[in-house]
C-alpha positions in Angstrom: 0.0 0.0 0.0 1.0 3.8 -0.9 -0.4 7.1 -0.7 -0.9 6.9 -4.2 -2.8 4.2 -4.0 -4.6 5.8 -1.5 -5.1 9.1 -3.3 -6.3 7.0 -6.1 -8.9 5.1 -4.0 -10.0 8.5 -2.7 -10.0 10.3 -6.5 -11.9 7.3 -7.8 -15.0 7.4 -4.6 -15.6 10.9 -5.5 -15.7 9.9 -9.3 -18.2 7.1 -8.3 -15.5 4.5 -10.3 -14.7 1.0 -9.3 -12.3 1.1 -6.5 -9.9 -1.9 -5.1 -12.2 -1.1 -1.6 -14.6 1.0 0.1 -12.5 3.9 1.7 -12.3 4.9 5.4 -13.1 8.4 6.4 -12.6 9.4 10.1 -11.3 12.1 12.6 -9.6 9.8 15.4 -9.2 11.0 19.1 -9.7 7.9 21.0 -6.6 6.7 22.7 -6.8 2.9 22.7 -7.9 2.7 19.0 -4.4 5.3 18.0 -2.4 3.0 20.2 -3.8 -0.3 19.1 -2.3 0.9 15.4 0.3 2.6 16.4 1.8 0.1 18.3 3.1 3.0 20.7 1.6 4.8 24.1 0.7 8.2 22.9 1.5 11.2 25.3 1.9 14.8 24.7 5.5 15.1 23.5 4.9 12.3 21.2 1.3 13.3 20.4 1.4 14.1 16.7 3.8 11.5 15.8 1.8 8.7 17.1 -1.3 10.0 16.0 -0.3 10.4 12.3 1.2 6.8 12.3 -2.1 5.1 14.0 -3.5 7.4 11.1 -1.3 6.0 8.3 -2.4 2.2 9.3 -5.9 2.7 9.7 -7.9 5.5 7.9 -7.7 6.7 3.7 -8.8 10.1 4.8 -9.0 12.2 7.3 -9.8 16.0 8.2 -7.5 17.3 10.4 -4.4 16.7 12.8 -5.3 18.1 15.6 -2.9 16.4 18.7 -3.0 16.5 22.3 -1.9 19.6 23.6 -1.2 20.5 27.3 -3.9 22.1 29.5 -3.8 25.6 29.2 -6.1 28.4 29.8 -5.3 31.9 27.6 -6.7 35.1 26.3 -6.4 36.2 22.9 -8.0 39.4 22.0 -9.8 39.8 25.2 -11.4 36.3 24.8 -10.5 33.2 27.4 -9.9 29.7 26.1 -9.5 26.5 27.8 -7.1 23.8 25.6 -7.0 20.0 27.2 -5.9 17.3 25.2 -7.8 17.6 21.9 -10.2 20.3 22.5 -9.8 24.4 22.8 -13.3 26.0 24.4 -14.0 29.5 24.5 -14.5 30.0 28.1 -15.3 34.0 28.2 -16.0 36.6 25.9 -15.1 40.7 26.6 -18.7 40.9 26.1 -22.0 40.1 28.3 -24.4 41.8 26.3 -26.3 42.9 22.7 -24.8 46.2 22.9 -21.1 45.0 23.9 -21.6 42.7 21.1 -22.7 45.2 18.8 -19.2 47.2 19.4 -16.8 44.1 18.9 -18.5 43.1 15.6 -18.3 47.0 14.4 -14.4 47.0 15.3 -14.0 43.3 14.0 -15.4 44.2 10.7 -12.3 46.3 10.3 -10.1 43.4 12.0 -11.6 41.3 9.3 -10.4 43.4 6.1 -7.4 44.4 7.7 -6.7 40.7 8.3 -3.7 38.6 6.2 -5.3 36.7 3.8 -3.8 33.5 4.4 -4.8 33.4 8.3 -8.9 32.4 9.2 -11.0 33.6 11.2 -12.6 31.4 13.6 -14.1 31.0 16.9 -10.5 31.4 18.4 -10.4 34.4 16.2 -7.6 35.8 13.8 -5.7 32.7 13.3 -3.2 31.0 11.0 -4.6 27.4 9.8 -2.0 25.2 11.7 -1.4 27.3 14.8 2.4 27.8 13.6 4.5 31.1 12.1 5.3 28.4 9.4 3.3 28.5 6.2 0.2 26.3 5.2 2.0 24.2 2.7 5.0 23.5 5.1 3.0 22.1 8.2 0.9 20.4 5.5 3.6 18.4 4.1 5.1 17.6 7.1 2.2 16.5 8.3 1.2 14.3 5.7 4.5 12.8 5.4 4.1 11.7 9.1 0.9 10.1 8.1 2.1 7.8 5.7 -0.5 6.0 3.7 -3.5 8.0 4.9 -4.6 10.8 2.6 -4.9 14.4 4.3 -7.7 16.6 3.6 -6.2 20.6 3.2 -6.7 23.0 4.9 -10.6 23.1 5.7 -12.8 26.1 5.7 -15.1 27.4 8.4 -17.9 29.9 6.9 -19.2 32.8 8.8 -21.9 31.8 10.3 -19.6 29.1 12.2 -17.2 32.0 13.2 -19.9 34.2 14.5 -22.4 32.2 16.2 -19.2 30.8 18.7 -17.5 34.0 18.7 -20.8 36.0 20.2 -22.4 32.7 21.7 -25.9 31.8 19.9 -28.2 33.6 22.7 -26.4 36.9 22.3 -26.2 36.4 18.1 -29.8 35.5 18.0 -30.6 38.6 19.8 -29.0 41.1 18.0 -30.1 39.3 14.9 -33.5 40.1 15.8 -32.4 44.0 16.8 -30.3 44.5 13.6 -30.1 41.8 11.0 -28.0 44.0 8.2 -25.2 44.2 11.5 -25.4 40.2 11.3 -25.4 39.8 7.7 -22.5 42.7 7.1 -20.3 40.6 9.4 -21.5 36.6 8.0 -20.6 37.6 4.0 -17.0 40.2 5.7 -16.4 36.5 7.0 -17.4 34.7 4.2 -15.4 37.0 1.7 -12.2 36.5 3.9 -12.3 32.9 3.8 -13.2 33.1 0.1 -9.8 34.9 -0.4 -7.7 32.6 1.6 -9.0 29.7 0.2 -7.6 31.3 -3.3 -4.0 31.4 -1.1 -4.0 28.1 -0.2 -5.7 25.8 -2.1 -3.7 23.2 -3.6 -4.7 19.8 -5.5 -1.2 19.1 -5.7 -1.1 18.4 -2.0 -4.8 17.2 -1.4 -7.8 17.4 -3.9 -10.2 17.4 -0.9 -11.1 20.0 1.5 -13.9 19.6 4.7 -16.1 22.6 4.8 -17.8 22.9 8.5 -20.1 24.1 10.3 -23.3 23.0 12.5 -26.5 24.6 11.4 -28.6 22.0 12.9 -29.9 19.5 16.2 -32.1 16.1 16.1 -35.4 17.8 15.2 -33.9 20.1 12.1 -32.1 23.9 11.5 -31.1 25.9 14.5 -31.9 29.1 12.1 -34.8 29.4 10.0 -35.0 28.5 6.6 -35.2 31.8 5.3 -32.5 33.2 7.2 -30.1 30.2 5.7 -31.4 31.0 2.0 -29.9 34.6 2.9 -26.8 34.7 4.9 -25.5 30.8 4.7 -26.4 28.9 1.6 -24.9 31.9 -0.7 -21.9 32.2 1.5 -21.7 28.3 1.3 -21.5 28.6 -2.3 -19.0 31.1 -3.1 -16.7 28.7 -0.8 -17.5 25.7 -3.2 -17.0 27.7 -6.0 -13.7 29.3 -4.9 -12.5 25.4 -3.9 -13.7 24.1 -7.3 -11.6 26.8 -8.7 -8.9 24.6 -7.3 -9.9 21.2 -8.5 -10.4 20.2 -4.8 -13.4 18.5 -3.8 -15.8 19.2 -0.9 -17.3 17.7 1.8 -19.5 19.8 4.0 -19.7 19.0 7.8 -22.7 19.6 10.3 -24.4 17.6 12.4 -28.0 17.1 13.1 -31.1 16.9 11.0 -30.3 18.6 7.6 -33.3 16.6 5.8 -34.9 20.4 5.6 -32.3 21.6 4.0 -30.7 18.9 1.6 -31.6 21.0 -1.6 -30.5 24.0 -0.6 -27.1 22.4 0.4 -26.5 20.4 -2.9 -27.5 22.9 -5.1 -24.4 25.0 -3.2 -22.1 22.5 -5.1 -21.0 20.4 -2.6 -19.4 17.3 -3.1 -19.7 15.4 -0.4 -21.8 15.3 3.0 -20.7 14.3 6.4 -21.2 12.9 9.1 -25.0 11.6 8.6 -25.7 11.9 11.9 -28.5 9.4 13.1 -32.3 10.1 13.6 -35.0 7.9 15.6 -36.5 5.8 12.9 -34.9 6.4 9.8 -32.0 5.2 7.9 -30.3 8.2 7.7 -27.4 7.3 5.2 -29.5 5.6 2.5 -32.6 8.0 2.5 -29.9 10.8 1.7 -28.6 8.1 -1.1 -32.0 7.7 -2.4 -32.5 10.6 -2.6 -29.5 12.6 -3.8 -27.4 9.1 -5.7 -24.6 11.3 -7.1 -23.7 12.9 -3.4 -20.4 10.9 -2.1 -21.6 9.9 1.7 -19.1 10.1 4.9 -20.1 8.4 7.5 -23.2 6.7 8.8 -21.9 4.4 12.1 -23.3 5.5 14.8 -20.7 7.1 17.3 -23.4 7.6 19.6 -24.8 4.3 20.5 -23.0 2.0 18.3 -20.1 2.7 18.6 -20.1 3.6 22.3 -22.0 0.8 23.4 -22.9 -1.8 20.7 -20.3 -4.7 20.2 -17.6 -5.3 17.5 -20.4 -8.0 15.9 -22.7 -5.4 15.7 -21.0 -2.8 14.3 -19.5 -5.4 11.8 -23.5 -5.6 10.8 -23.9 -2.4 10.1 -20.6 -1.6 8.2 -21.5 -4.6 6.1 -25.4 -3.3 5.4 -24.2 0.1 4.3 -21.4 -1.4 2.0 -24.3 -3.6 0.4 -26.8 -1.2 0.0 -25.3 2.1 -1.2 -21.6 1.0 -1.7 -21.3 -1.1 -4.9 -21.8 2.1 -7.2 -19.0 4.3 -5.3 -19.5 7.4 -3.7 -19.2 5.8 -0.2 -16.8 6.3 2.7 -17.3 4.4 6.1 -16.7 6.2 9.1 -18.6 7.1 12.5 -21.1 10.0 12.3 -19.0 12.4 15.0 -15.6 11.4 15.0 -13.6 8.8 17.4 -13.9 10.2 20.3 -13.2 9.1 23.8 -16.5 7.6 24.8 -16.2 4.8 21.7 -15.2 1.4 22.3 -11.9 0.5 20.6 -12.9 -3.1 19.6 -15.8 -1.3 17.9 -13.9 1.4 16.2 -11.5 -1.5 14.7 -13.9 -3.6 14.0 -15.5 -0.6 11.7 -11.9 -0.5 10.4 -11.1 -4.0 9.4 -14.6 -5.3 8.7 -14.4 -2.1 5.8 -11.0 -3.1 4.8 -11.9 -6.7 4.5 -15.6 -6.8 3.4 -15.6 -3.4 1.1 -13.3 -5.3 -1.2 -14.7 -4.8 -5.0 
């Protein structure tokens, strides 16, 4: 096995051709399934190295590199974040209300066109992609090289409404949304336009053909925004982000959890490529519904990381890879992989069963 091979496999899914398997998609966190394939204890000095080589054995593609950092709490910009292991929160904002909210997005709309093009804005605000003075493609390659055979996706983008809604905290953004929506949408497309432009920096097919685009617009029972405030200050946003990517040759897969049934038109008709995690929903088959309905949408995802994979066993989740792979994986279009990410609270027999059964049972 190669990267090639495994960029080919990748290539190939998205292309809905005949591939030598069906591919493994996953963010991985969990410490006894990195350790199980790395063959190594995993700590914080050794954090990125072990990671990338359980990576390298175990998944085709995967979103990010994200490794254990120490705990730390620090300010940036007035704001207080919390880092332990694999997560960063925001903790506390220089604001506590609509019109202290209203003043930081005035003074951050200048930030925003000040900002260097190359760096994103996110809900840790005016960053460069990989945390490090080094450049994009630099960190990239080094990264990737430590990864072996598993593919890297570059660089992913967060749109506005991903930035804002955890920058003001979704109480305070929904009220001043309701007090002055041209405010809100002035600072979603000054977002939106910034990421646009860096993706136009950065974007390489060279070095990956496949980009995540994130961000959570909904919950179990559907949209956290209305529809009609998606139609204006997301789903165009969203598009000029696939566009600007496509520009690149690099495909897309769009990331949100919850119920996006609602808003599956809107969302394809955006461009994207691909559509992640396929979170599950009480009663219906989440995965193949969205395959029924939308057949030339590649699907990433579909085991359950909330029960299955947390409390099912290894036979069962066997089951389940092997139903998916029979039902919408013989045309393509299909990578396996849980429908969060491997987090903590997953068993590792089950996360490695998903792993090998796919290896072993995708085989074309």
């Amino acid at each position: 096995m190669s990267l090639e091979e495994t960029k080919n496999r990748v290539v190939k899914t998205f292309n809905f051709e005949k591939t030598d398997r069906i591919p493994v998609f996953d963010i991985v966190q969990n410490i006894p399934f990195i350790e199980h394939y790395a063959g190594e204890k995993i700590n914080i000095e050794n954090g990125e190295k072990v990671l990338c080589k359980a990576l390298g054995k175990s998944i085709d593609l995967s979103a990010e590199i994200n490794p254990p950092a120490e705990p730390v709490v620090y300010e940036n910009n007035g704001f207080q974040y919390k880092t332990e292991w694999w997560t960063t929160w925001l903790v506390k904002r220089p604001f506590d209300d609509v019109k202290g909210l209203k003043t930081f997005i005035k003074r951050n709309l200048h930030e925003i066109s000040e900002s260097d093009p190359e760096s994103m804005w996110t809900y840790l605000g005016n960053v460069s992609y990989t945390g490090s003075d080094e450049s994009n493609d630099v960190i990239f390659k080094h990264q990737q090289e430590l990864c072996g055979d598993c593919m890297l996706a570059i660089c992913e983008s967060f749109p506005g409404l991903d930035a804002a809604c955890h920058i003001a905290g979704f109480e305070l953004f929904s009220y001043l949304l309701y007090e002055e929506p041209a405010l809100i949408s002035d600072w979603l497309n000054a977002l939106a336009h910034h990421e646009i432009d860096r993706i136009h920096q950065v974007a390489d097919p060279g070095l990956s053909p496949v980009t995540l685009v994130c961000c959570d617009i909904a919950y179990k029972s559907g949209t956290l925004l209305s529809h009609d405030f998606l139609k204006a200050n997301f789903f165009p946003q969203l598009k000029g982000i696939c566009d600007a990517w496509h520009e690149h040759d690099t495909k897309v897969i769009f990331h949100s959890d919850g119920n996006l049934f609602s808003v599956l038109d809107d969302l394809v008709e955006t461009g994207i490529d691909g559509l992640n995690p396929l979170e599950p929903l009480e009663g219906v088959d989440v995965i193949t519904e969205v395959r029924n309905r939308y057949p030339d949408l590649v699907l990433a995802g579909g085991i359950d990381a909330h029960q299955l994979l947390v409390n099912g066993t290894k036979e069962q989740v066997s089951d389940e890879v092997k139903r998916l792979i029979d039902n919408i994986g013989s045309g393509g279009g299909l990578f396996i992989g849980s429908t969060i990410e491997m987090h903590p609270g997953c068993r590792a027999e089950n996360l490695i069963a998903m792993v090998e059964t796919t290896r072993s049972y995708g085989v074309s």
